[in-house]
N, C-alpha and C positions, 0 to 999 in steps of 0.2 A: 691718266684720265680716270677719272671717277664712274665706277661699276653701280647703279642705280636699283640693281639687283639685291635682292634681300642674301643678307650671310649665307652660309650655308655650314662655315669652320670655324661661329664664333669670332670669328676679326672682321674689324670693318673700315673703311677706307680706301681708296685708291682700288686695287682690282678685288680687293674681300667685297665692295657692297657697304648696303646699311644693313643695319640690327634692325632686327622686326620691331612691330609697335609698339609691344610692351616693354623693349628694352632698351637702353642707353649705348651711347658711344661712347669709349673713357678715354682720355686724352693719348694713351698708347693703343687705342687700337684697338680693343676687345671689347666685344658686347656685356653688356649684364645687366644686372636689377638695385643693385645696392647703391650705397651713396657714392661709393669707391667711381661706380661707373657713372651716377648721375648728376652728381652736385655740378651745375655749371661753374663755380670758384676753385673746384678741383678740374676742371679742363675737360667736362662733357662738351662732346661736339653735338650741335642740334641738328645740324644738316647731314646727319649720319644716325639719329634714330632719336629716341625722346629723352628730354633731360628735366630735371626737377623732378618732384613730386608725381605722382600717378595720379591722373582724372578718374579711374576706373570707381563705379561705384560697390559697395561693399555689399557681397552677395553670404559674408557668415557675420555679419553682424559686427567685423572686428573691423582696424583701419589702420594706415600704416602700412609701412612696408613689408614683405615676408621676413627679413633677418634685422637683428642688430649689433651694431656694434658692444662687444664686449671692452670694456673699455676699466679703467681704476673708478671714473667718477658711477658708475651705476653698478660695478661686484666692488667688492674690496677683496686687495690682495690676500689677505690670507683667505677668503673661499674660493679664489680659481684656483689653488693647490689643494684645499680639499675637493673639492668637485671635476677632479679630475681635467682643468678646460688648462692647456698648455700654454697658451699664449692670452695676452691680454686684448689682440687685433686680429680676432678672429671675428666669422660671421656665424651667427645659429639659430636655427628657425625660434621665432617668438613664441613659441608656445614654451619652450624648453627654456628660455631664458625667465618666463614667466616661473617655473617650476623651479630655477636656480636660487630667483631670489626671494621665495618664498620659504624657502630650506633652510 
């Protein structure tokens, strides 16, 4: 039976609850904010907290999500080895990626 209850341990579903409003259901079961949790084509559940894009309107002037994906098409490999970023599918607040590829 479905707990109607907002999360409380970050999972949601069945006796976890939804995720609060500002955040998504991902198709296993955890709350978040990124695409991982949001994109409905990747198995965001609606009936367990919000999916797609954020309605919120933008209170610093900036828009978009808080992280993004680090990915080969927007760093190229040889700078996530100097910049110290391990992996290529990681998240990292926008400010800092802004900082990356500007370097």
């Amino acid at each position: 039976m479905l707990n109607n209850n907002i999360s409380i341990n970050g999972k949601c579903g069945n006796s976890n609850g939804k995720c609060s409003s500002d955040q998504c259901c991902s198709q296993r079961g955890w709350c978040g904010e990124t695409n991982d949790f949001c994109d409905i084509t990747r198995g965001c559940q609606p009936e367990l907290g919000r999916c797609g894009y954020s309605n919120k309107i933008s209170t610093n002037e900036k828009c978009g999500g808080v992280n993004v994906k680090v990915t080969s098409e927007n760093i190229k490999d040889e700078d996530i080895g100097k910049r110290n970023i391990k992996s290529e599918n990681i998240d990292i607040p926008f400010d800092i990626y802004k900082k990356i590829i500007k370097e």
